[in-house]
C-alpha distance (Angstrom), angle and dihedral (degrees) to the residues before:
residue distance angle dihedral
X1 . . .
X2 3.76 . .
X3 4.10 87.0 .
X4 3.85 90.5 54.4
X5 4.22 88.9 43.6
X6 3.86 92.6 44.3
X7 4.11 81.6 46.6
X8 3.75 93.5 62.2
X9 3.14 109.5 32.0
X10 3.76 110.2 85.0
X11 3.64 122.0 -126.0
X12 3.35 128.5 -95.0
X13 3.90 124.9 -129.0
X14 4.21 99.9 -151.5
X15 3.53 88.2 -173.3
X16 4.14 91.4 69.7
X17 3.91 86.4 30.6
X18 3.83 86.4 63.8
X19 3.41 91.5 43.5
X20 3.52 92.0 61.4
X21 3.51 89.1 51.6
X22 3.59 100.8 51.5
X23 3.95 86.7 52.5
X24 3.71 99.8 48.3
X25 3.93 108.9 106.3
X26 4.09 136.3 173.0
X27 4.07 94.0 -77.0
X28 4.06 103.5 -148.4
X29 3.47 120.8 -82.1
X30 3.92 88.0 10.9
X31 4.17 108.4 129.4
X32 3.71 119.6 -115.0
X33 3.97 89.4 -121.7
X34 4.01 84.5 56.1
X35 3.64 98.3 50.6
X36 3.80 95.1 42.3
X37 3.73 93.6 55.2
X38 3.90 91.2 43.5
X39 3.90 88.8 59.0
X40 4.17 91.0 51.8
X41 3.29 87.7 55.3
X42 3.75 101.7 56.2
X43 4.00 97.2 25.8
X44 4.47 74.3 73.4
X45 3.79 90.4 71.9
X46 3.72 95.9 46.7
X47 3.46 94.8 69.1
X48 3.29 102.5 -146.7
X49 4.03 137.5 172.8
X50 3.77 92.1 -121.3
X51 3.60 114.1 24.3
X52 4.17 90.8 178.4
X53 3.90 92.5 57.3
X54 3.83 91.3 52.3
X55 3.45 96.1 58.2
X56 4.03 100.0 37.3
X57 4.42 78.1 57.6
X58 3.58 96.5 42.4
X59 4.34 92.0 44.0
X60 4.28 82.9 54.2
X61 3.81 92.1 43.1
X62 3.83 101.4 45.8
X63 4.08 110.9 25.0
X64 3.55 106.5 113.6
X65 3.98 105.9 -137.3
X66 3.65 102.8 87.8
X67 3.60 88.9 -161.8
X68 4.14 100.2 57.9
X69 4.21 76.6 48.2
X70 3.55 89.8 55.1
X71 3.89 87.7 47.2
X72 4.11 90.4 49.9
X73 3.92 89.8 53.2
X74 3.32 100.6 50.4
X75 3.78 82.4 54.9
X76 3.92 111.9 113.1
X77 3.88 106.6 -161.9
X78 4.21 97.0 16.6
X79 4.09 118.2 173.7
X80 3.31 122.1 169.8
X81 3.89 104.1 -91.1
X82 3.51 89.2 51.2
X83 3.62 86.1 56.1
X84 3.60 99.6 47.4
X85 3.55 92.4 51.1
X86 3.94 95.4 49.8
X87 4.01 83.7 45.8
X88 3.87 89.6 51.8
X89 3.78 95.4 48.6
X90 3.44 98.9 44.0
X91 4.40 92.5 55.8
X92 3.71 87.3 46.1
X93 3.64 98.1 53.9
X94 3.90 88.6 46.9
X95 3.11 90.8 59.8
X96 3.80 101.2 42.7
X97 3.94 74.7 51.8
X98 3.54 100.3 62.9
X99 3.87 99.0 38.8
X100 3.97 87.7 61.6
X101 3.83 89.4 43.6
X102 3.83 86.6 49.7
X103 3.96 87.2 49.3
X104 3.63 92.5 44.5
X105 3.59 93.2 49.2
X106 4.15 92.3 55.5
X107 3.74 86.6 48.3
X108 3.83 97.0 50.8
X109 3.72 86.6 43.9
X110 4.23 91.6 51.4
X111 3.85 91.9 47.8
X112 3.83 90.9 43.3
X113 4.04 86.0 52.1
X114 4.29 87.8 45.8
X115 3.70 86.5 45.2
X116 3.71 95.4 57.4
X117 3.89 96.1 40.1
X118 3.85 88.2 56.0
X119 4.17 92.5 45.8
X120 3.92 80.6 49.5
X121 3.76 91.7 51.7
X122 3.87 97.5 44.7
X123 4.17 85.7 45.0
X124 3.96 77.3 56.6
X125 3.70 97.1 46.7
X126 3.73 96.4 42.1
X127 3.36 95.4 53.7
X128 3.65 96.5 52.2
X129 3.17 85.6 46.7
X130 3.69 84.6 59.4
X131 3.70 99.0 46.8
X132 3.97 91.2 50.5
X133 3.23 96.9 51.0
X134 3.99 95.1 50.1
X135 3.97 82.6 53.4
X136 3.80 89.7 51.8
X137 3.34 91.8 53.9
X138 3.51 91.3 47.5
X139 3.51 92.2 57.4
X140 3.74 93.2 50.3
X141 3.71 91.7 55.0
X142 4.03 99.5 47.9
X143 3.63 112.8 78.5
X144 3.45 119.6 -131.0
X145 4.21 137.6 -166.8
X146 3.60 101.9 -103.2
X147 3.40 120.8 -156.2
X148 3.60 110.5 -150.7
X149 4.08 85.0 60.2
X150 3.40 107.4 25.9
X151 3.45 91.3 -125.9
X152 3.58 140.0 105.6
X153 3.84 115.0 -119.1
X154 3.30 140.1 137.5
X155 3.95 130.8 -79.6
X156 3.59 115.8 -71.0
X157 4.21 94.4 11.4
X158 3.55 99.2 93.9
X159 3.64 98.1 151.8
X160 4.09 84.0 -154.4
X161 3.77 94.0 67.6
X162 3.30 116.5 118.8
X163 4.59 97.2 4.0
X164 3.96 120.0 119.8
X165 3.93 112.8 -111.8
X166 3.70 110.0 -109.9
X167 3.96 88.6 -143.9
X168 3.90 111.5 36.2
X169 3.98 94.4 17.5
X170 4.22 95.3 -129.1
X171 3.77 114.6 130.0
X172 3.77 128.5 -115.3
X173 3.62 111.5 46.8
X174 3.83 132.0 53.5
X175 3.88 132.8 -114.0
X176 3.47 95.3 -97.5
X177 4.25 92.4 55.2
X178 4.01 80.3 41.0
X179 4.33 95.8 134.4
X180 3.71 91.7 -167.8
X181 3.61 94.7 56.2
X182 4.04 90.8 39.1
X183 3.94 80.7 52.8
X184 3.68 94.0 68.9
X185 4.04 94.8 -153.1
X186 3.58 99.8 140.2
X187 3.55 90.4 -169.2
X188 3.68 98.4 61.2
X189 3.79 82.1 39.2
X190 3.88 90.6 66.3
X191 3.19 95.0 45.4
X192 3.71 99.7 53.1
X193 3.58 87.7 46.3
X194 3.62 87.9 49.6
X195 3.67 100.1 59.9
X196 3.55 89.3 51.6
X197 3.57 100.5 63.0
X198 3.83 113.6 123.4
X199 3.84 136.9 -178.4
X200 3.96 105.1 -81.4
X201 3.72 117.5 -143.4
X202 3.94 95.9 157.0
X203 3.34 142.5 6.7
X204 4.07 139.4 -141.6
X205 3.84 124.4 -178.6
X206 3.13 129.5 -164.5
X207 3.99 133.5 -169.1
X208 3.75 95.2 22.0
X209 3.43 119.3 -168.3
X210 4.00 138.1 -172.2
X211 3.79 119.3 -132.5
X212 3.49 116.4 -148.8
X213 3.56 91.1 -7.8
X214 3.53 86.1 -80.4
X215 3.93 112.8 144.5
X216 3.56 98.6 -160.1
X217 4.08 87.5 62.0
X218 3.92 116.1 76.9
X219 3.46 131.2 176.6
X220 3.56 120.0 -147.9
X221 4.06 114.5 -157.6
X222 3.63 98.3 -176.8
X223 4.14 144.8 6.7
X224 3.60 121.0 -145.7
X225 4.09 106.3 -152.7
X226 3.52 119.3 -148.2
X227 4.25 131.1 168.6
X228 3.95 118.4 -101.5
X229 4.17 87.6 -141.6
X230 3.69 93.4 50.7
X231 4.36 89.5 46.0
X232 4.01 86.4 55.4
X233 3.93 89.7 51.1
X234 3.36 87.3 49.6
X235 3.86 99.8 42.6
X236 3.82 90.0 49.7
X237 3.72 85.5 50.1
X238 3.46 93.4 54.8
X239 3.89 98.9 -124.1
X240 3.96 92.8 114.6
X241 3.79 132.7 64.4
X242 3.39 104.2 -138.1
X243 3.95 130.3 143.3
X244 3.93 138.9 170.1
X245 3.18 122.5 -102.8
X246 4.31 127.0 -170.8
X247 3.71 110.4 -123.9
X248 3.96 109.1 179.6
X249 3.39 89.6 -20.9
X250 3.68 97.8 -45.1
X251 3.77 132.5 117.8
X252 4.19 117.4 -126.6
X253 2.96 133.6 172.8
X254 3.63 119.6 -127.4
X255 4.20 131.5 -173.8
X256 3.47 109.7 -125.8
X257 3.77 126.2 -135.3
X258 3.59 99.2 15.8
X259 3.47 101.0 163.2
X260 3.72 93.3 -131.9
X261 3.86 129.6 112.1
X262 3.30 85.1 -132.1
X263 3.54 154.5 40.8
X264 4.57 135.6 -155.8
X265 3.25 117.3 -152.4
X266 4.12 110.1 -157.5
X267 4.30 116.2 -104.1
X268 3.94 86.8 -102.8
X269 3.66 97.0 58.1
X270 3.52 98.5 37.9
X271 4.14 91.3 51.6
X272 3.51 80.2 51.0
X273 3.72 104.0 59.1
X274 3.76 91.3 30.7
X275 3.38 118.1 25.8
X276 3.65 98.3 174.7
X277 3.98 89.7 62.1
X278 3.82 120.3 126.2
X279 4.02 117.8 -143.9
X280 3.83 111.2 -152.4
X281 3.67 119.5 -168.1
């Protein structure tokens, strides 16, 4: 049986067989598992005395990363499982390597993309930013008829700001911007007027007018309020003109160079020094 194998089988020339072993390197892209089995195979035809020591030399000689063949001659003491297993290690982590650079890649890529929309959006922003304030500042610098005044003036130069309403008493605008009395609701009028009402002690008037050239008829545009305590500090401290005069008999005090054409005595005093008076309304 072994005559009639030996008979058909063709013979083998080792000297090409270890040829081909001498020549077979890592192809690219072929595993190190692959190539290390493909060498086992045809170190069997080469017949040599140590089949194990042939392929640890042929694995430095032909594996294509020159850096894991760096690694294997720096080796002391190297056999071939210990090369195998430093071969093995080293394709896996390159290629744990370049899935994570792969991954990183996409990320940087994404956040570059996010980056860009956001610069595109704060472009956006800042330019309407731009454009608003150049309309602001148009604003400002065009005049306008303000009604609070009755002027025209620029923004924020309301001469008005911050004076007391000769009419209704609120700040910031003038009589002649005053909406309550442009409303024309005497009613509310009354009332406003109403809750105003202090305690007279003296009296100033300003812009007095006859009507109808009639003397006995004054119109009074404006009151200026003050406190009777604070007058007597202030008459004691000389600062106001004041002196009493005998009206019926009775002593009242008057202020003195008032510059109005006329003065109003409060309801008490005037019941006083003439009882028989009648207040109309």
């Amino acid at each position: 049986m072994d005559a009639i194998e030996k008979h058909c089988q063709p013979k083998k020339n080792v000297v090409y067989e270890r040829f081909k072993f001498l020549s077979c390197n890592q192809k690219e892209g072929q595993s190190v598992g692959s190539y290390i089995t493909e060498l086992k195979m045809m170190v069997k035809n080469c017949e040599y005395d140590s089949e194990e020591e042939m392929v640890l030399d042929k694995i430095v000689m032909g594996i294509i990363d020159n850096n894991v063949r760096e690694r294997l001659l720096q080796t002391e003491v190297l056999f071939l499982r210990k090369a195998i297993d430093v071969c093995q290690i080293a394709e896996v982590s390159r290629h744990q390597t370049d899935q994570m650079a792969t991954k990183i890649e996409g990320m940087s890529t994404r956040v570059d993309s996010i980056n860009s929309s956001k610069l595109c959006k704060i472009s956006n922003s800042n330019s309407n930013f731009v454009r608003n304030k150049m309309k602001k500042e148009n604003v400002v610098h065009n005049p306008y008829h303000c009604k609070k005044c009755s002027t025209k003036h620029n923004a924020g130069q309301c001469p008005a700001f911050g004076k007391e309403c000769f009419y209704c008493h609120e700040l910031h605008h003038f009589e002649i911007g005053c909406l309550l009395k442009m409303s024309g609701n005497k009613q509310q009028n009354e009332i406003k007027r109403n809750n105003f009402k202090k305690k007279l002690h003296s009296v100033e008037s300003q812009n007095v007018e006859n009507s109808n050239n009639n003397l006995n008829e004054m119109f009074i545009d404006s009151l200026k309020i003050t406190n009777g305590k604070n007058n007597n500090k202030l008459i004691n401290n000389g600062k106001i003109l004041a002196e009493v005069v005998s009206i019926n008999d009775i002593d009242v005090l008057f202020k003195l160079d008032t510059g109005a054409d006329c003065n109003i005595l409060p309801s008490r005093i005037l019941l006083q020094v003439m009882p028989s008076a009648r207040i109309q309304k």
